[in-house]
C-alpha positions, 0 to 999 in steps of 0.5 A: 489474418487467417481466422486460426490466426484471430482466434490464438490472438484473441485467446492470447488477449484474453489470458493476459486480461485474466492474470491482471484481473487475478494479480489486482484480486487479492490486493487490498487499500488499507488506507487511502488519504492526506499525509499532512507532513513530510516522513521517512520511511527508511531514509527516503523523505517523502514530502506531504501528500496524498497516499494509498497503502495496499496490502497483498491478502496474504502477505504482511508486506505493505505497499506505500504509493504517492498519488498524483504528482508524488511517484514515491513508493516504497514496500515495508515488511509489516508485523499484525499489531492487536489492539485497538485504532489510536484513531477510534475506528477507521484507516490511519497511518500513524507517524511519530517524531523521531530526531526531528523527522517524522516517521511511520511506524504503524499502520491501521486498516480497521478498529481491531486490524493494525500493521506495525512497521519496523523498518520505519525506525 
């Protein structure tokens, strides 16, 4: 391989690392955690687990993704909700039973922070 050749391979290696790193930087883990009972989200059950919730900086979309095992993942448009954390001070899904089927209705990322997640219900 030339020595022109290595250089635009190289350059071209280099541009793709960058867009990933720029495609994760605005990405935040909003929760990260043990879900102790199955829950719907939009008619999917998704069994007990481990879970992460992430959220675009600028975006009200949320990511809900399965660890390990558990491949489920799915994208929930979220409002801002103001008040305080049901669960005092730190992340937490909140899910609620609804028909006999828990649910996730909301989201909280800080004491003050909080996504409501209408296509739950």
């Amino acid at each position: 391989m030339s020595s022109t050749m290595r250089k635009v391979a190289l350059a071209a290696g280099l541009m793709l690392v960058g867009a990933a790193s720029t495609a994760r930087a605005g990405t935040s883990t909003i929760f990260e955690g043990n879900i102790p009972v199955p829950f719907v989200i939009r008619g999917v059950i998704f069994p007990a687990g481990r879970y992460m919730v992430e959220r675009e900086s600028s975006s009200s979309i949320l990511l809900i993704r399965g660890e390990k095992h558990n491949h489920l993942t799915a994208f929930l448009a979220a409002q801002p909700e103001a008040g305080p954390d049901p669960a005092g001070n730190g992340p937490v899904l909140i899910l609620k039973q609804i028909e006999g089927q828990y649910q996730l209705t909301s989201v909280w990322e800080s004491p003050g922070e909080g996504w409501d997640v209408k296509e739950a219900q």
